[in-house]
mmCIF file of the N, C-alpha and C atoms, coordinates in Angstrom:
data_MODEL
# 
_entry.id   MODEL 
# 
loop_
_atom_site.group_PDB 
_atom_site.id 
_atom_site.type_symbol 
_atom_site.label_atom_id 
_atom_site.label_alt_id 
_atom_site.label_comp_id 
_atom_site.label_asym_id 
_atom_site.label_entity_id 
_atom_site.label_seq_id 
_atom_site.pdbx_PDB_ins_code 
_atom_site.Cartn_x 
_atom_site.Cartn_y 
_atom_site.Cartn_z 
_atom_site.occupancy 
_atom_site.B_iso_or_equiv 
_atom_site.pdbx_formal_charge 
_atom_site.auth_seq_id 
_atom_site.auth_comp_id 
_atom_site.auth_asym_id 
_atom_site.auth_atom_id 
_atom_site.pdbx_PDB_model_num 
ATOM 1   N N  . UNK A 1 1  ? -53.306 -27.451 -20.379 1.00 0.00 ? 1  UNK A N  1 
ATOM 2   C CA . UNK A 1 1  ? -54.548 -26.728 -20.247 1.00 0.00 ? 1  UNK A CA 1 
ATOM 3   C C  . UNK A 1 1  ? -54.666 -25.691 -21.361 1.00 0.00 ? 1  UNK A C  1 
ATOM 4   N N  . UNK A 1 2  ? -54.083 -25.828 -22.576 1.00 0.00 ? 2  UNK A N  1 
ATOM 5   C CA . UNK A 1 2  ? -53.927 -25.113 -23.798 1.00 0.00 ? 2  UNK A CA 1 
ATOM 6   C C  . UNK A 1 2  ? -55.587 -25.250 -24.207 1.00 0.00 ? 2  UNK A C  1 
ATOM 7   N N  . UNK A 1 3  ? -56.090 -24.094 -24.114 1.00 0.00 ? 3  UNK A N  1 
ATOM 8   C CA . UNK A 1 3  ? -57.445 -24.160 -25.239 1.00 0.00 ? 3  UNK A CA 1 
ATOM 9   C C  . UNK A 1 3  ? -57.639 -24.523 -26.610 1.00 0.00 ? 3  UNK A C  1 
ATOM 10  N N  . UNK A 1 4  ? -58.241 -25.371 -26.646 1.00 0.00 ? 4  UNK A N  1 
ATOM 11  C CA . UNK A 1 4  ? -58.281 -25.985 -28.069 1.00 0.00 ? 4  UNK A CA 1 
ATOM 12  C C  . UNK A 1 4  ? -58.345 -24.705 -29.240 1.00 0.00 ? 4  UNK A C  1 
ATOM 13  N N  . UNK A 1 5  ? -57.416 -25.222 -30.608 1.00 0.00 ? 5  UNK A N  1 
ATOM 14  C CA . UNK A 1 5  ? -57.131 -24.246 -31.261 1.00 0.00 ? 5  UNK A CA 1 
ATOM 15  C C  . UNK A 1 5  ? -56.441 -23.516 -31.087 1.00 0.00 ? 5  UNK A C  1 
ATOM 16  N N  . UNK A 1 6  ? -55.935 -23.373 -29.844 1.00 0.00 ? 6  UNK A N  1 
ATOM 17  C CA . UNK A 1 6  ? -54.798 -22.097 -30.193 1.00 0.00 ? 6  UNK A CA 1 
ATOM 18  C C  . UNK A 1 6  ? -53.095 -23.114 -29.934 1.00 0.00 ? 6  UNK A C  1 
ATOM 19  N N  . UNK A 1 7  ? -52.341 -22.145 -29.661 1.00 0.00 ? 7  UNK A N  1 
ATOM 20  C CA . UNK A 1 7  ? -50.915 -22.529 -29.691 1.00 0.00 ? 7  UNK A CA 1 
ATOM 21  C C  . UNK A 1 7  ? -50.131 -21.669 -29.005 1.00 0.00 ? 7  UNK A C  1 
ATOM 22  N N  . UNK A 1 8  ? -50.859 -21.214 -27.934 1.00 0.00 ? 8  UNK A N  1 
ATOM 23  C CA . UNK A 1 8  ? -50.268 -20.324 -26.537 1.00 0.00 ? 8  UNK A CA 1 
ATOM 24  C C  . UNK A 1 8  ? -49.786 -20.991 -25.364 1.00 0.00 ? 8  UNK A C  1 
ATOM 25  N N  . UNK A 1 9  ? -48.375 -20.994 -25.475 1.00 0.00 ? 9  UNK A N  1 
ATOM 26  C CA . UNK A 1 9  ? -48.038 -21.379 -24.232 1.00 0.00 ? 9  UNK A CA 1 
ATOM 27  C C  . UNK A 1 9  ? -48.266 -21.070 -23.054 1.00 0.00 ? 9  UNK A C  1 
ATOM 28  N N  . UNK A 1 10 ? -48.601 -22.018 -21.616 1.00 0.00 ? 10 UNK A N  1 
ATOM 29  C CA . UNK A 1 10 ? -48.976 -21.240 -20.428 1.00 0.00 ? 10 UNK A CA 1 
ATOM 30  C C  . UNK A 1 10 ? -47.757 -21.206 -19.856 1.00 0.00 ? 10 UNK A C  1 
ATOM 31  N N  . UNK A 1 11 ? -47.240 -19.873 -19.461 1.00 0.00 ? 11 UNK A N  1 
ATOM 32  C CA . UNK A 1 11 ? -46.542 -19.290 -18.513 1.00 0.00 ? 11 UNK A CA 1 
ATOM 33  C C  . UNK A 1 11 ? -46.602 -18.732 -16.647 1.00 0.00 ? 11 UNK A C  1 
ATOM 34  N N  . UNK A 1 12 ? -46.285 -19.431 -16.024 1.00 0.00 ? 12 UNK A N  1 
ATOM 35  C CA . UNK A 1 12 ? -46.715 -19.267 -14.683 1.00 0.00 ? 12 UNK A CA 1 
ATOM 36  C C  . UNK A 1 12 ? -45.059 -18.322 -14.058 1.00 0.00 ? 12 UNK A C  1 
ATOM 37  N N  . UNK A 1 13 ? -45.825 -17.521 -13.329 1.00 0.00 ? 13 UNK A N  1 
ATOM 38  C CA . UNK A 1 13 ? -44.590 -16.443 -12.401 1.00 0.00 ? 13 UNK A CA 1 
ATOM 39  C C  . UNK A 1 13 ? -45.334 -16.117 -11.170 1.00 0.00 ? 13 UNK A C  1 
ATOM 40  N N  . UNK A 1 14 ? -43.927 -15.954 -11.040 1.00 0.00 ? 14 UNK A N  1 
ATOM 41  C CA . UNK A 1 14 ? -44.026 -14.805 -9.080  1.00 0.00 ? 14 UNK A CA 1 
ATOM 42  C C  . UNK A 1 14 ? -43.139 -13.934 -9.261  1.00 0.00 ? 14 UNK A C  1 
ATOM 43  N N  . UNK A 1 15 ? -43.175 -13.250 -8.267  1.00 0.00 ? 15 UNK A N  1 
ATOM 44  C CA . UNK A 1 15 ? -42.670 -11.699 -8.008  1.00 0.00 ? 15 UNK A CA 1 
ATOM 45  C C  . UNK A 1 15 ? -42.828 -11.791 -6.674  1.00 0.00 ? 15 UNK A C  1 
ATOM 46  N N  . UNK A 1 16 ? -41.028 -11.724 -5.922  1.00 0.00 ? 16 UNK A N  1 
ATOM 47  C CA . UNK A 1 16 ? -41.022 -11.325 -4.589  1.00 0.00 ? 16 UNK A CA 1 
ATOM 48  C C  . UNK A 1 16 ? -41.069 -10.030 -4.668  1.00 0.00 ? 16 UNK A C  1 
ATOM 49  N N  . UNK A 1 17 ? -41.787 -9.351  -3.236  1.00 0.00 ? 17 UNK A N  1 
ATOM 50  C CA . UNK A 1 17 ? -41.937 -7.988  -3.642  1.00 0.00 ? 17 UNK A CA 1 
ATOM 51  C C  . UNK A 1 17 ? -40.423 -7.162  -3.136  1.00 0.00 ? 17 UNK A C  1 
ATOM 52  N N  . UNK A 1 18 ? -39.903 -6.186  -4.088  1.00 0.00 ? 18 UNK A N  1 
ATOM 53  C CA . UNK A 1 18 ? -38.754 -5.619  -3.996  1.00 0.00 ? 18 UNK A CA 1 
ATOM 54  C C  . UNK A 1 18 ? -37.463 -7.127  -4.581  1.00 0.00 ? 18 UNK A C  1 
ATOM 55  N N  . UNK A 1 19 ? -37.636 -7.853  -4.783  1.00 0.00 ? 19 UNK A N  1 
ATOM 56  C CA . UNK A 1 19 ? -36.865 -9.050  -5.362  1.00 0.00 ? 19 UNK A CA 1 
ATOM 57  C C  . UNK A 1 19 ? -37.193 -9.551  -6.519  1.00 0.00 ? 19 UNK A C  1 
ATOM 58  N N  . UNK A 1 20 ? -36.567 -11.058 -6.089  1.00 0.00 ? 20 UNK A N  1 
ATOM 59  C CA . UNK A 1 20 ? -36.464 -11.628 -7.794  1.00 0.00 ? 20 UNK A CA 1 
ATOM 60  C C  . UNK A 1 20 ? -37.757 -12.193 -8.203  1.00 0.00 ? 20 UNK A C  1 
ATOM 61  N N  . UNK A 1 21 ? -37.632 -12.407 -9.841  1.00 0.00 ? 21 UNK A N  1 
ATOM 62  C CA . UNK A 1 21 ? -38.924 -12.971 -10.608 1.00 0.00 ? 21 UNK A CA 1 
ATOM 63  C C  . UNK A 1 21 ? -38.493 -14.409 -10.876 1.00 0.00 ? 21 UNK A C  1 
ATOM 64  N N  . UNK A 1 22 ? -39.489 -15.255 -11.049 1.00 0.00 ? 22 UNK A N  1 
ATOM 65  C CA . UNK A 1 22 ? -39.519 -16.708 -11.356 1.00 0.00 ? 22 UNK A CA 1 
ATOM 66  C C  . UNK A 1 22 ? -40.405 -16.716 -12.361 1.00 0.00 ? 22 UNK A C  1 
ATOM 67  N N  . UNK A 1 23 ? -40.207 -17.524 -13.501 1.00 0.00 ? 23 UNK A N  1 
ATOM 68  C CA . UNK A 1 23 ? -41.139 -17.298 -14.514 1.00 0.00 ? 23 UNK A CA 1 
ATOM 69  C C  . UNK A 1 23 ? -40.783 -18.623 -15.314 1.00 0.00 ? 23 UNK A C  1 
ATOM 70  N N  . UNK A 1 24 ? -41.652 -18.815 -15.930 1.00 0.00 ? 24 UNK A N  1 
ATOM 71  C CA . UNK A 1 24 ? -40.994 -20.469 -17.258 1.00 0.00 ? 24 UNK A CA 1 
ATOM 72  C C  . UNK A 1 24 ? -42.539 -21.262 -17.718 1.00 0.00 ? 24 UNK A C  1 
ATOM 73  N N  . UNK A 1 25 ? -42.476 -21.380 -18.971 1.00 0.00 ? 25 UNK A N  1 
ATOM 74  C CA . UNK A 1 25 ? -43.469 -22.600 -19.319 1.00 0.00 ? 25 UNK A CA 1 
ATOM 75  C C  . UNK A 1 25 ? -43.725 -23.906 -18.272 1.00 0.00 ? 25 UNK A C  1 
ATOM 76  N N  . UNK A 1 26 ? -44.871 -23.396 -18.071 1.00 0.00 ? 26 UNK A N  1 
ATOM 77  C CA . UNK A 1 26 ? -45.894 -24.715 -17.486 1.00 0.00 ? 26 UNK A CA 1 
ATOM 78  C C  . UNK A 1 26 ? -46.829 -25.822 -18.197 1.00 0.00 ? 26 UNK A C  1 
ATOM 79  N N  . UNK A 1 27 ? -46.900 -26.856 -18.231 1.00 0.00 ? 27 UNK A N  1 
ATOM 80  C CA . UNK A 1 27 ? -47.481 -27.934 -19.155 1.00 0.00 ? 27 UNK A CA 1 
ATOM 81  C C  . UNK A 1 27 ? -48.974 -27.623 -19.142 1.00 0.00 ? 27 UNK A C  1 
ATOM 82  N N  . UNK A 1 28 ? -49.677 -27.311 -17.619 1.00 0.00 ? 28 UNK A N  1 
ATOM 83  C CA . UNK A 1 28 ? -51.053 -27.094 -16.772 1.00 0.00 ? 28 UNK A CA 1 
ATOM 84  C C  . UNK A 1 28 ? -50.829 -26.143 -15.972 1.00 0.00 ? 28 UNK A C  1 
ATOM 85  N N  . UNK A 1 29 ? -51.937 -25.781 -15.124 1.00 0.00 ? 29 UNK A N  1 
ATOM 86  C CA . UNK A 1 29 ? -51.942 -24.981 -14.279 1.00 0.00 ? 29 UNK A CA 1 
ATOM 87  C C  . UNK A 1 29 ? -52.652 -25.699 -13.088 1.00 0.00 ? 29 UNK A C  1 
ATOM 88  N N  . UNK A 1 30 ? -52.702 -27.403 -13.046 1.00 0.00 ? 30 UNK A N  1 
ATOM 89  C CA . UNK A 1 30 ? -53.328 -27.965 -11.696 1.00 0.00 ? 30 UNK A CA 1 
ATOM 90  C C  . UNK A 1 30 ? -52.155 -27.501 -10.549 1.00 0.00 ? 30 UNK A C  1 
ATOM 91  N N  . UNK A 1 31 ? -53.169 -27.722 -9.689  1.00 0.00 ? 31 UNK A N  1 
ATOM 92  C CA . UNK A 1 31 ? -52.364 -27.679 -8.268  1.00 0.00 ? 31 UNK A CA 1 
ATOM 93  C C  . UNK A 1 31 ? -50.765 -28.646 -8.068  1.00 0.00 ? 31 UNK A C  1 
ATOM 94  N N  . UNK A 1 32 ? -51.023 -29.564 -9.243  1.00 0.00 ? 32 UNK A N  1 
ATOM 95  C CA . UNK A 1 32 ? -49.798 -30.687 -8.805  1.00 0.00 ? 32 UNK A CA 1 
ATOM 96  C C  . UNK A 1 32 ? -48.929 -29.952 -9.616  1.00 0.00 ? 32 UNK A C  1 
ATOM 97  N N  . UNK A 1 33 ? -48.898 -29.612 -10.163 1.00 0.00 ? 33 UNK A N  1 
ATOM 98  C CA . UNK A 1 33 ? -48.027 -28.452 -10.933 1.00 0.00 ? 33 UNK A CA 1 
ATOM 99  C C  . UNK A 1 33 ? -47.243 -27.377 -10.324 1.00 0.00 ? 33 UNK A C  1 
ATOM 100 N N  . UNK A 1 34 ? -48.345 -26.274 -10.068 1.00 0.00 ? 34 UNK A N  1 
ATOM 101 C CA . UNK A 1 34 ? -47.999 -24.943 -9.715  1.00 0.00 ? 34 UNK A CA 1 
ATOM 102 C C  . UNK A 1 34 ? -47.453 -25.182 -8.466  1.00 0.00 ? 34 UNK A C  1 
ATOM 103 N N  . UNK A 1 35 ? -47.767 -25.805 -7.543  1.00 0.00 ? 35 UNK A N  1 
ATOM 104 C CA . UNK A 1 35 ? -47.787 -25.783 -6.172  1.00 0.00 ? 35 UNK A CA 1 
ATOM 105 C C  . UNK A 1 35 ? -46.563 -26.801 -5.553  1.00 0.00 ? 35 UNK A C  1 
ATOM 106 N N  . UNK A 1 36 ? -45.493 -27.236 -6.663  1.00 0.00 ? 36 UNK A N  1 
ATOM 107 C CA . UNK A 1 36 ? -44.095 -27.643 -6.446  1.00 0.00 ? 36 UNK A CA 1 
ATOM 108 C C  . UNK A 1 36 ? -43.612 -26.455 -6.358  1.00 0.00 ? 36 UNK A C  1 
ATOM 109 N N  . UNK A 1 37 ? -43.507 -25.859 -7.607  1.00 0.00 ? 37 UNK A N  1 
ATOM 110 C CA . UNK A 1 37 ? -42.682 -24.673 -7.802  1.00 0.00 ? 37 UNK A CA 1 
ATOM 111 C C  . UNK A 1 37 ? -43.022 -23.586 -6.874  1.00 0.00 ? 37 UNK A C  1 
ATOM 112 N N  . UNK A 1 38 ? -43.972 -23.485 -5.994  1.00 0.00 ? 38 UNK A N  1 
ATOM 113 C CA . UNK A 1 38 ? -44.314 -22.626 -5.342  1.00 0.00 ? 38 UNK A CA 1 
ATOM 114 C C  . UNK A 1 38 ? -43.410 -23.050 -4.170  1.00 0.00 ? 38 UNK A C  1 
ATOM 115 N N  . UNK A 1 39 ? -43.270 -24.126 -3.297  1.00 0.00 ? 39 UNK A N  1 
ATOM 116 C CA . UNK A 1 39 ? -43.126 -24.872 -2.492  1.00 0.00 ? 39 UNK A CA 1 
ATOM 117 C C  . UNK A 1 39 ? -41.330 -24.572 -2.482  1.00 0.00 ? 39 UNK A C  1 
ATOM 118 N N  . UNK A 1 40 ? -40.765 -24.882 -3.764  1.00 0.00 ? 40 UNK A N  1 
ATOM 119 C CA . UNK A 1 40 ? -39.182 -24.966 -4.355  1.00 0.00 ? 40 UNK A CA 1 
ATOM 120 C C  . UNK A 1 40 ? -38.648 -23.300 -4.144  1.00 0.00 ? 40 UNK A C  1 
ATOM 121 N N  . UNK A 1 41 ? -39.745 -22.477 -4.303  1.00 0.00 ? 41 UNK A N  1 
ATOM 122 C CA . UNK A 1 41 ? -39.089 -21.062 -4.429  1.00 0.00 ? 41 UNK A CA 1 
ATOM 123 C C  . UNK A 1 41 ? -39.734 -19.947 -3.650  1.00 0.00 ? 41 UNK A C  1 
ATOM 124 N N  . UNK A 1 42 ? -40.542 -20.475 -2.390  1.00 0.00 ? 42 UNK A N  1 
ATOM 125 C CA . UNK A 1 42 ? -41.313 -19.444 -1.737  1.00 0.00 ? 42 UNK A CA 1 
ATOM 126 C C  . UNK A 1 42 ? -41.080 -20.579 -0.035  1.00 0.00 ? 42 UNK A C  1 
ATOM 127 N N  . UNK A 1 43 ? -40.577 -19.423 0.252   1.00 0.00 ? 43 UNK A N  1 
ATOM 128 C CA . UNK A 1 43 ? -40.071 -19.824 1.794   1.00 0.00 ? 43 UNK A CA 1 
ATOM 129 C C  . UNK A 1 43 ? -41.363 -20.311 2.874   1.00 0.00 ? 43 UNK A C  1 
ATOM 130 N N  . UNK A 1 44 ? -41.834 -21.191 3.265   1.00 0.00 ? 44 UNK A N  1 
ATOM 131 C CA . UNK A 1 44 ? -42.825 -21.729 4.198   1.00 0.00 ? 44 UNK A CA 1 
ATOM 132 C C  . UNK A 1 44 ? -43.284 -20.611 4.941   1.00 0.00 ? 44 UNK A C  1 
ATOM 133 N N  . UNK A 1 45 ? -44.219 -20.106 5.532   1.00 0.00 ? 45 UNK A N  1 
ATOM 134 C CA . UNK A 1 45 ? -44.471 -19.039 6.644   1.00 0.00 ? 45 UNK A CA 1 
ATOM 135 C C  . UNK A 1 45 ? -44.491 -17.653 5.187   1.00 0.00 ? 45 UNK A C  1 
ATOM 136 N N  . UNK A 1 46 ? -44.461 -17.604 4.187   1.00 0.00 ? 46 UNK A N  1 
ATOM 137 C CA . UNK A 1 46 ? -44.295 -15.982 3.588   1.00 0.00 ? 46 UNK A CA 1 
ATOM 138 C C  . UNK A 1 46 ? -46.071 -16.186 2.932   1.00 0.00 ? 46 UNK A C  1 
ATOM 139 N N  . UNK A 1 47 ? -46.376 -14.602 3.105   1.00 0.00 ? 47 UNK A N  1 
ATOM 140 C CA . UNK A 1 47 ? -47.436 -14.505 2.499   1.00 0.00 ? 47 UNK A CA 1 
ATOM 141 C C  . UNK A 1 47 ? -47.561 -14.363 1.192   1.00 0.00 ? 47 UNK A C  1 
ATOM 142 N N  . UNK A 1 48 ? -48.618 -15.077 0.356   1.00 0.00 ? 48 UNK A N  1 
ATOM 143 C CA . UNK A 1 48 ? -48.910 -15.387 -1.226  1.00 0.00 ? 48 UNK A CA 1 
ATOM 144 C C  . UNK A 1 48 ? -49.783 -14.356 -1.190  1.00 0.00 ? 48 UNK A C  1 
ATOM 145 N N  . UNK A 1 49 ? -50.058 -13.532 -2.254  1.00 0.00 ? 49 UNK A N  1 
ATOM 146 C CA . UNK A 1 49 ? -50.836 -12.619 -2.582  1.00 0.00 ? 49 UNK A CA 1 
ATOM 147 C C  . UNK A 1 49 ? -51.537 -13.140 -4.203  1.00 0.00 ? 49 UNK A C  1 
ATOM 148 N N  . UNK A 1 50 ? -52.348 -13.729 -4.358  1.00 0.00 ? 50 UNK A N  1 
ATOM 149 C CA . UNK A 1 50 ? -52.874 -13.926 -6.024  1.00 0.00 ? 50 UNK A CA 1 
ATOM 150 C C  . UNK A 1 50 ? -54.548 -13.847 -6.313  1.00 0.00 ? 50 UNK A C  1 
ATOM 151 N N  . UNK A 1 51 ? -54.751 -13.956 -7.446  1.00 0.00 ? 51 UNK A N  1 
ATOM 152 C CA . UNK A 1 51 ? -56.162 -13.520 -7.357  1.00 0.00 ? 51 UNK A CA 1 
ATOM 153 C C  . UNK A 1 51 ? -56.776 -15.229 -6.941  1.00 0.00 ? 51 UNK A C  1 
ATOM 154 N N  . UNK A 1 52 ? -57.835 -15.564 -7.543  1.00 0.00 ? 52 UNK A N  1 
ATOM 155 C CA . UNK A 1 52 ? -59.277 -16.289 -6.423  1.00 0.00 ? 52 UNK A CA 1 
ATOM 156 C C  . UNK A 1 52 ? -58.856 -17.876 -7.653  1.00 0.00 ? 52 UNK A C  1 
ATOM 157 N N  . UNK A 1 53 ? -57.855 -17.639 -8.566  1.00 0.00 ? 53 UNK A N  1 
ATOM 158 C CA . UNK A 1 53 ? -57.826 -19.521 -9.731  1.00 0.00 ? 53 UNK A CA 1 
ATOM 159 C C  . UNK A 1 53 ? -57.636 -20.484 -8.962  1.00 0.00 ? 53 UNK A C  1 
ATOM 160 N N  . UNK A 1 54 ? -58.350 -20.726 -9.012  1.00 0.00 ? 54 UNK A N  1 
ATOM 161 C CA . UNK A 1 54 ? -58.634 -22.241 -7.449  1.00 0.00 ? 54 UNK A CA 1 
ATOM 162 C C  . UNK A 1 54 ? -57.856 -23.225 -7.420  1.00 0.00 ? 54 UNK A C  1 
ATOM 163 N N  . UNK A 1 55 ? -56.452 -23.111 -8.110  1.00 0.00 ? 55 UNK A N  1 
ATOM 164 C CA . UNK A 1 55 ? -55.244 -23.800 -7.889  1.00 0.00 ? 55 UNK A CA 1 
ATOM 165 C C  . UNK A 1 55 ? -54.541 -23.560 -6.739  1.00 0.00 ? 55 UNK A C  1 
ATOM 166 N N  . UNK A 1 56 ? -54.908 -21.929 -6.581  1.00 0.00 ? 56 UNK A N  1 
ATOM 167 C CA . UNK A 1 56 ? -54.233 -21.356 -5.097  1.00 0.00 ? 56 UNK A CA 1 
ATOM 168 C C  . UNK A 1 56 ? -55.182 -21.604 -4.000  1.00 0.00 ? 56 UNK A C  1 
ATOM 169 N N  . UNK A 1 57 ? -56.161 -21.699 -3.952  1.00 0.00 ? 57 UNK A N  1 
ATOM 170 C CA . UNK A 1 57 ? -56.939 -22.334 -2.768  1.00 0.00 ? 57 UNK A CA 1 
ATOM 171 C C  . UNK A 1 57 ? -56.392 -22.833 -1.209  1.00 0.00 ? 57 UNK A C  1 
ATOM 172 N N  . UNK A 1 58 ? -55.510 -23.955 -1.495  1.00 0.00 ? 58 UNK A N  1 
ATOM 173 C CA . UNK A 1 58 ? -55.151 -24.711 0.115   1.00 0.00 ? 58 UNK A CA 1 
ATOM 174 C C  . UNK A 1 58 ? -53.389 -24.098 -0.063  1.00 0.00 ? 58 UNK A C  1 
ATOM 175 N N  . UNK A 1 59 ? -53.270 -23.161 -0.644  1.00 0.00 ? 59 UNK A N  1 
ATOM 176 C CA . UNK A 1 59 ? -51.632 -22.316 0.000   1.00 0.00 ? 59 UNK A CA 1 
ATOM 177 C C  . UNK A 1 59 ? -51.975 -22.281 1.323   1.00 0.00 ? 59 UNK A C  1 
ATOM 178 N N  . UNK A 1 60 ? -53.421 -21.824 2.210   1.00 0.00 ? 60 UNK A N  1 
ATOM 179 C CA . UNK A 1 60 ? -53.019 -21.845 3.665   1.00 0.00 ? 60 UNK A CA 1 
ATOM 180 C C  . UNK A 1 60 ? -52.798 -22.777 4.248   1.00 0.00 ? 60 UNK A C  1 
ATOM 181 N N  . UNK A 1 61 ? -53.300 -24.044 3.658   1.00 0.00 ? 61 UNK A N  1 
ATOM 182 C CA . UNK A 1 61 ? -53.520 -25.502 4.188   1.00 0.00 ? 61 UNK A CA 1 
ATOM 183 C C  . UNK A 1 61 ? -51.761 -26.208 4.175   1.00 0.00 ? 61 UNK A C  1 
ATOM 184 N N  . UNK A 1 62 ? -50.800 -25.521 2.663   1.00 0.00 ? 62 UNK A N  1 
ATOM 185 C CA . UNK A 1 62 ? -49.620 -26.014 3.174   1.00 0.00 ? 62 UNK A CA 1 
ATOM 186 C C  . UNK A 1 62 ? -48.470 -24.924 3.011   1.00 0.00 ? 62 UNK A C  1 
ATOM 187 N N  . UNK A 1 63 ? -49.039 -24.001 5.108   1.00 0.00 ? 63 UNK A N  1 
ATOM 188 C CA . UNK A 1 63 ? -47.698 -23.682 5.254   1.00 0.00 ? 63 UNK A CA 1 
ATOM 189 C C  . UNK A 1 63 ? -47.576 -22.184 5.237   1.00 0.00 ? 63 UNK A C  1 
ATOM 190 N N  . UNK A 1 64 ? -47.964 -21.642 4.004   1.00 0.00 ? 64 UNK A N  1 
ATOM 191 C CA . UNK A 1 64 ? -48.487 -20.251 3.473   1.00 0.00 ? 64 UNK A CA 1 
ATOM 192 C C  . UNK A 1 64 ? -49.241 -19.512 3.983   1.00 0.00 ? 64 UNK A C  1 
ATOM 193 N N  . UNK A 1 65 ? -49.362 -18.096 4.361   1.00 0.00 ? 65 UNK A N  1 
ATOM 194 C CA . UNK A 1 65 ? -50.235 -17.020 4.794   1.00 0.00 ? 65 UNK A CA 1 
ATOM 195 C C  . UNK A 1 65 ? -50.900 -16.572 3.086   1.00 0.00 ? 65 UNK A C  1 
ATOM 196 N N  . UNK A 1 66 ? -52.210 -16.908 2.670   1.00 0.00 ? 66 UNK A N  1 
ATOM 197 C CA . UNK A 1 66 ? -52.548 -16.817 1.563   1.00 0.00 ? 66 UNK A CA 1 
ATOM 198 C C  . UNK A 1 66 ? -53.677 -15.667 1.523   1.00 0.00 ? 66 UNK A C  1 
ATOM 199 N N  . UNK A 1 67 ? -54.048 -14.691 0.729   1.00 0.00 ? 67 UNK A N  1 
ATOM 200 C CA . UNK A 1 67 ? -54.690 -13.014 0.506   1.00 0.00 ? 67 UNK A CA 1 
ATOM 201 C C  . UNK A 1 67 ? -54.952 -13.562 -1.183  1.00 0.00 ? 67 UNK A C  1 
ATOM 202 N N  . UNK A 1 68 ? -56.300 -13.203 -1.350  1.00 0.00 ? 68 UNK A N  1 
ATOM 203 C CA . UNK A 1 68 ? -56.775 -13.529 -2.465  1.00 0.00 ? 68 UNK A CA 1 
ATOM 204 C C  . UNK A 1 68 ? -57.936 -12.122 -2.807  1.00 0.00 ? 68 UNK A C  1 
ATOM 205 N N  . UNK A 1 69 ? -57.538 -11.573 -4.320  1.00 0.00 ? 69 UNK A N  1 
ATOM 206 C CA . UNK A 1 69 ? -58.225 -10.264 -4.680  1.00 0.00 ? 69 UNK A CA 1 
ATOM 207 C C  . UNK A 1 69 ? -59.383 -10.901 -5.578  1.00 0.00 ? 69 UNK A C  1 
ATOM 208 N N  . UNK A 1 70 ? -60.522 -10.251 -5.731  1.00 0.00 ? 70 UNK A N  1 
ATOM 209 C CA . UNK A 1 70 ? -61.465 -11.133 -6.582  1.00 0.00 ? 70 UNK A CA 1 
ATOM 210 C C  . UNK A 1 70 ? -61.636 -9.974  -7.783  1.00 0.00 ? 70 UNK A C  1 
ATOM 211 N N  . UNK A 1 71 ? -60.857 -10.128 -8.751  1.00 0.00 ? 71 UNK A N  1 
ATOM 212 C CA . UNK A 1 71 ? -61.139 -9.082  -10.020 1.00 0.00 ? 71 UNK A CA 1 
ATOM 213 C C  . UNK A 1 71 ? -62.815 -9.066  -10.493 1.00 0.00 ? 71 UNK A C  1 
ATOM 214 N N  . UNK A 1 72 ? -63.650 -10.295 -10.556 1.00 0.00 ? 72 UNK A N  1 
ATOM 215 C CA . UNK A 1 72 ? -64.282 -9.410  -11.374 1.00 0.00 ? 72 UNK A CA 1 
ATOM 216 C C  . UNK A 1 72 ? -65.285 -9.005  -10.477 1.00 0.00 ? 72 UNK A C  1 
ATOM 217 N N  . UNK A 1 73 ? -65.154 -8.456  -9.347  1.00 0.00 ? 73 UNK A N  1 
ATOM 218 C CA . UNK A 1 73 ? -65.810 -6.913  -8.472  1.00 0.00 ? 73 UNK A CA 1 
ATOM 219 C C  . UNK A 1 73 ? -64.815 -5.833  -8.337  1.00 0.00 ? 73 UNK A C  1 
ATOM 220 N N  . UNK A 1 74 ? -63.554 -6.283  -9.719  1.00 0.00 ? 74 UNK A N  1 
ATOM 221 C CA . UNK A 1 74 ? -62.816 -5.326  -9.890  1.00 0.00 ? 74 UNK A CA 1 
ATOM 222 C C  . UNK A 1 74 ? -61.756 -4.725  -8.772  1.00 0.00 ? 74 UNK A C  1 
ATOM 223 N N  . UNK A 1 75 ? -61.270 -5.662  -7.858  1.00 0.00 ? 75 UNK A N  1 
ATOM 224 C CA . UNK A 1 75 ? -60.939 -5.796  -6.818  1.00 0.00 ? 75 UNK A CA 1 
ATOM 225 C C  . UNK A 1 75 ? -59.350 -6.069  -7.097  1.00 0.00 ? 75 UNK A C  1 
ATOM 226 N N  . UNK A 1 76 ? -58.468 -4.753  -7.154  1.00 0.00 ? 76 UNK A N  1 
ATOM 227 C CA . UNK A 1 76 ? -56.785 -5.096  -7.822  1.00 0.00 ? 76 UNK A CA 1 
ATOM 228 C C  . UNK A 1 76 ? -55.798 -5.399  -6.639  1.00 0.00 ? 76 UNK A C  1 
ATOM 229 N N  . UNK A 1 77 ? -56.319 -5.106  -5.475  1.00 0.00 ? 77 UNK A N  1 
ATOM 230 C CA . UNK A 1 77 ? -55.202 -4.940  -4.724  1.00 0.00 ? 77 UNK A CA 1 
ATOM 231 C C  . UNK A 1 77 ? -55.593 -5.447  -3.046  1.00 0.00 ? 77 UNK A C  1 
# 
């Protein structure tokens, strides 16, 4: 999902809160993607906190208590 012209790698992370970080080059950012690694390193039943990129969408659908902030009404927390 590299925008044409450039040569920026996409990087996807989490942050348990008070714990560890997960972080590493991602090819995309589809759901078939993100949502292994989510699955591999976030315990079933814990709540996801991320903003509204509609990859995170059905976290409630598998498993996840999911809280979504909508930045642009500037909405951080």
């Amino acid at each position: 999902m590299r925008r044409k012209g450039t040569n920026k790698t996409l990087v996807f992370g989490m942050v348990e809160r008070g714990g560890k970080i997960v972080a590493g080059p991602v090819p995309d950012l589809s759901i078939f993607t993100l949502e292994p690694i989510i699955r591999e390193n976030v315990e079933a039943g814990s709540t996801i906190s991320t903003d509204e990129f509609p990859t995170y969408r059905d976290l409630d659908k598998s498993g996840y208590e999911h809280g979504a902030v909508n930045h642009s009404v500037e909405e951080w927390v």
